[in-house]
ZAMARGU-4260 file (C-alpha; in steps of 0.2 Angstrom, whole numbers, plus 5000, padded with zeros to 4 digits):
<rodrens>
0) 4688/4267/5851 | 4705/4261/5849 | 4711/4250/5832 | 4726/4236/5830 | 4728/4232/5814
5) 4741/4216/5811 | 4744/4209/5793 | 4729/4197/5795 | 4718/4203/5807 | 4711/4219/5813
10) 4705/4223/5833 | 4696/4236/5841 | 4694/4242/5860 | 4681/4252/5866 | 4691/4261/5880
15) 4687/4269/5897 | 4699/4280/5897 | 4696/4289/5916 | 4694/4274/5924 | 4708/4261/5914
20) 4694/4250/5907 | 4691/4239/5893 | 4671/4240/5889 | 4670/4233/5875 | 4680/4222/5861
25) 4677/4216/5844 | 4690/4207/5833 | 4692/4197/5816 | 4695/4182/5826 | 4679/4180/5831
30) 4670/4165/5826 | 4657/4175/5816 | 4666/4183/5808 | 4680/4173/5804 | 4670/4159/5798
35) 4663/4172/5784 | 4674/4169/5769 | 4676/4187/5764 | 4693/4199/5761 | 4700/4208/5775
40) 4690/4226/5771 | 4673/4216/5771 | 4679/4206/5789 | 4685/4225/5796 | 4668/4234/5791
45) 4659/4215/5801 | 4671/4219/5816 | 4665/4238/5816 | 4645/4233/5814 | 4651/4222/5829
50) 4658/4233/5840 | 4645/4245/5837 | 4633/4236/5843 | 4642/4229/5858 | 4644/4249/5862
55) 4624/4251/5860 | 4623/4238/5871 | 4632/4245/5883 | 4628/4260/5886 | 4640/4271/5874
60) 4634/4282/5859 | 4650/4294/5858 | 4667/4289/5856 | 4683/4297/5850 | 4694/4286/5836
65) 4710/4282/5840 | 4716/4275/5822 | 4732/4271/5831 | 4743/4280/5820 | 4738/4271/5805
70) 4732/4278/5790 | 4713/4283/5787 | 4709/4270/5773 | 4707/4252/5770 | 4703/4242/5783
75) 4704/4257/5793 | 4692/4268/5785 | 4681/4251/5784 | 4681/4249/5800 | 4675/4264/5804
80) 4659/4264/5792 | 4654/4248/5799 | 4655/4256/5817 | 4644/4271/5812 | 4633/4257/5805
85) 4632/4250/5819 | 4627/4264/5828 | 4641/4275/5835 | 4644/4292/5832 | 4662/4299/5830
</rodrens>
């Protein structure tokens, strides 16, 4: 599970890393979630439930977070609650 974090928005990959393969995405940009009127925590926490569940879907219960070098709090951290809420383990 790999994180991009711009100044407005936040992105997360759910990465194959053996075979070079995107299997999942989830972003701020979506219409769902970017139609809530929210702050940026609340819209990372949505983007984790989201991914999460795309990775249930798929298939995928483990994964290993890549924060991308930045820093475990925030949106990061908020992020990361909404993917366990979604249902993935760390």
């Amino acid at each position: 599970l790999a994180i991009y974090r711009s100044n407005k928005e936040i992105y997360a990959q759910l990465i194959d890393d053996q075979n070079g393969v995107t299997l999942a995405s989830a972003s701020s940009r979506e219409k769902s979630i970017a139609s809530s009127s929210v702050n940026k925590t609340e819209q990372a926490k949505m983007v984790g439930k989201a991914i999460g569940e795309k990775a249930v879907s798929a298939g995928v219960e483990t994964v290993c977070f890549d924060r991308g070098g930045y820093l475990y709090h925030g949106r990061v951290k908020s992020l990361a609650d909404g993917a366990r809420e979604g249902g993935l383990k760390f």
